[in-house]
C-alpha positions as CSV (number, residue, x, y, z in Angstrom):
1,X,-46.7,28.7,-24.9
2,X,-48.5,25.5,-24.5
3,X,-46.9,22.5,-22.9
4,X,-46.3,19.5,-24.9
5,X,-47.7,16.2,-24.1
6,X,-43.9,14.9,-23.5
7,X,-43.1,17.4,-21.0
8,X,-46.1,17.3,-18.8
9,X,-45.5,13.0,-18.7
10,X,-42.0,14.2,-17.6
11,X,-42.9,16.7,-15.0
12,X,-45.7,14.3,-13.7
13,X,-42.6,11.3,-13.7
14,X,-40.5,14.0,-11.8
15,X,-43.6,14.3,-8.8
16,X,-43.8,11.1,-8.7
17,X,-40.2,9.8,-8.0
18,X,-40.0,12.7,-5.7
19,X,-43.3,12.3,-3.6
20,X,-42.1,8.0,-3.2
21,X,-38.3,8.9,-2.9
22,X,-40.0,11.5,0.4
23,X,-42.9,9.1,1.8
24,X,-40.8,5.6,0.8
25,X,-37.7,6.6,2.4
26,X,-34.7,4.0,1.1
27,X,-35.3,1.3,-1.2
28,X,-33.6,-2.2,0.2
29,X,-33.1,-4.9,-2.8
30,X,-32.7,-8.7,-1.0
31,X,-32.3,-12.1,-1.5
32,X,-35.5,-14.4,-1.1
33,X,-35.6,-16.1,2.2
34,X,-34.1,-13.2,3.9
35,X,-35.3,-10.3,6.1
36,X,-34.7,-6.7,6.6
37,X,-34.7,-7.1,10.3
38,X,-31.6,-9.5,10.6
39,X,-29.1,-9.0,8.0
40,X,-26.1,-11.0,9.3
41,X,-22.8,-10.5,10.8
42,X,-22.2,-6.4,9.9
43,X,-18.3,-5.8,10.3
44,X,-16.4,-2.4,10.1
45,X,-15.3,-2.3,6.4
46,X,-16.2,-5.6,5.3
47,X,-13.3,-7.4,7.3
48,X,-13.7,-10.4,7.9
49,X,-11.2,-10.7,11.2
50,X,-10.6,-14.4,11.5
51,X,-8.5,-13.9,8.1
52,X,-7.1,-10.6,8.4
53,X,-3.1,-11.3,7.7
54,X,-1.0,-10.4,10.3
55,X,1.3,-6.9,9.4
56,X,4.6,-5.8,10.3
57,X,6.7,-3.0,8.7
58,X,10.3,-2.1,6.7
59,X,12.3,1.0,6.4
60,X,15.1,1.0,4.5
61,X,18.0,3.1,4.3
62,X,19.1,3.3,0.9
63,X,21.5,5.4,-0.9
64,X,20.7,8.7,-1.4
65,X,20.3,11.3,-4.0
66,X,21.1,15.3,-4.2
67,X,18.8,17.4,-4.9
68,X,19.4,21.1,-4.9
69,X,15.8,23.3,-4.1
70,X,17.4,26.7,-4.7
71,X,20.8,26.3,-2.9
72,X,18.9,23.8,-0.2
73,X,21.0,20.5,-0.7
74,X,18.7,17.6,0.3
75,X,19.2,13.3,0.1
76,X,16.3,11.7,-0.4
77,X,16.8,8.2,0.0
78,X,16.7,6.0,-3.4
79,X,13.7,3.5,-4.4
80,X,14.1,0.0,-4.3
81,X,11.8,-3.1,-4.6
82,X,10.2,-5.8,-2.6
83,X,10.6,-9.4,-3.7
84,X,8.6,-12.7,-2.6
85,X,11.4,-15.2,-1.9
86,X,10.4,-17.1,-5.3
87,X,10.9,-14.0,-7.6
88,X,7.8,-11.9,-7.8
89,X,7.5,-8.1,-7.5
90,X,5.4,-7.4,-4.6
91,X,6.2,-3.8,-4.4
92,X,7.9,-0.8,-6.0
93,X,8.7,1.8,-3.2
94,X,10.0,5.4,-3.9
95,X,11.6,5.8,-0.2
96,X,10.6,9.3,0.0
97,X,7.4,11.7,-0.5
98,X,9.4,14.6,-2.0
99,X,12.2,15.3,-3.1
100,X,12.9,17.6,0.0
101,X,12.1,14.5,2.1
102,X,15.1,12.9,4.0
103,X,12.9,9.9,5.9
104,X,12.5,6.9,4.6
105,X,9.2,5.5,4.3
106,X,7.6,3.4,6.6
107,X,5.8,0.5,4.6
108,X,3.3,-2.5,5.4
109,X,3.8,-5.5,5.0
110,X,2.1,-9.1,5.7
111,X,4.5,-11.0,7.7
112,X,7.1,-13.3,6.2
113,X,10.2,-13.6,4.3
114,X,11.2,-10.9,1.6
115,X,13.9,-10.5,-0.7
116,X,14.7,-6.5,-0.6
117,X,16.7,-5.0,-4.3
118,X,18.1,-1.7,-3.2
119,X,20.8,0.6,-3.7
120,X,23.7,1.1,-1.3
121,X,26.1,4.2,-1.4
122,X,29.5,1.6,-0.7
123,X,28.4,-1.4,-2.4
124,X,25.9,-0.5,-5.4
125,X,22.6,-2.6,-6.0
126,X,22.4,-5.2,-3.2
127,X,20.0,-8.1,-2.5
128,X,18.9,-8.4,0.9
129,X,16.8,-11.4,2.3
130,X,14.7,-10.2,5.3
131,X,12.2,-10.9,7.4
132,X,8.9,-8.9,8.6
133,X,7.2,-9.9,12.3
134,X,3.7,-9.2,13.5
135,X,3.8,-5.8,14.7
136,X,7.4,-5.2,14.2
137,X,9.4,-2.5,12.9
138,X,12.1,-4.0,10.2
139,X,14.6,-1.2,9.7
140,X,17.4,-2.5,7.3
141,X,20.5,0.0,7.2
142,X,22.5,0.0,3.7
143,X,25.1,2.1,5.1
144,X,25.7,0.9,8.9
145,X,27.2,-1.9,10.8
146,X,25.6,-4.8,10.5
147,X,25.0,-6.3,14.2
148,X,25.7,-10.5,14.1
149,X,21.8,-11.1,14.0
150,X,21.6,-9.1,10.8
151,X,24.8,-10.9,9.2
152,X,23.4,-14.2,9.8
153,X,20.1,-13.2,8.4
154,X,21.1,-10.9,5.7
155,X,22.5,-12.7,2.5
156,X,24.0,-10.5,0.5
157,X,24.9,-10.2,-3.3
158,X,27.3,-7.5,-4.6
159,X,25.8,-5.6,-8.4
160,X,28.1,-8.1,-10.0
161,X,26.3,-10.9,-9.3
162,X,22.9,-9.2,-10.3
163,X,24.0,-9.1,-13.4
164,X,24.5,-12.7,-14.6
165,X,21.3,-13.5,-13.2
């Protein structure tokens, strides 16, 4: 069998690439006016660190729900959302991995004020105002005592009042 013409111009396209890809090494596309030799501030992951926001995190303890894994009772602890103080979603968090996990999760947040919607086994949907530090755990506690700190902090609004907003 006799090669076509359109097969040997690909097989002699193919040496080619190859033979520049081997001798060439990399290929750099740039800007005109700049050089190879000193491409500019290079920073792990394209951070730019004078604007990086500052984080701080929240765990929440939420009601929970049972669920039975073959006669294994566990209480996963229910989702709730994260609010800006002027109304918008930020997050939707599921508060567990599985639903064999009992830990809340531990999420990150920029620092500020939030508004928290979750669900508390006493007192039903409940809106919590909080407020997330640099580097700082935030663990809000549905179901505990509320130390004078969190009461002054804490506004909250019973699932009645949910519902005529």
């Amino acid at each position: 069998m006799k090669p076509t013409f359109s097969s040997l111009l690909l097989k002699i396209e193919f040496l080619i690439v190859t033979l520049a890809s081997c001798a060439g090494g990399s290929i750099y596309a740039q800007p005109p006016g700049s050089s190879l030799l000193s491409p500019g501030p290079v920073r792990p992951g394209g951070l730019d660190y004078r604007t990086e926001v500052p984080q701080g995190y929240l765990e929440v303890y939420s009601a929970t729900d049972e669920f039975d894994d073959g006669g294994v009772p566990y209480y996963p602890h229910s989702s709730y959302a994260i609010y800006t103080l002027d109304g918008k979603l930020v997050k939707t968090v599921a508060n567990h991995v599985s639903n064999s996990d009992e830990t809340p999760d531990l999420v990150s947040l920029p620092v500020g004020p939030y508004l928290i919607e979750a669900q508390s086994e006493k007192e039903g949907f409940l809106r919590v105002h909080i407020l997330i530090r640099a580097g700082a755990r935030t663990a809000l506690n549905l179901e505990g005592e509320r130390t004078d700190t969190q009461r002054q902090l804490a506004k909250v609004r019973h699932s009645r009042h949910l519902a005529k907003r």
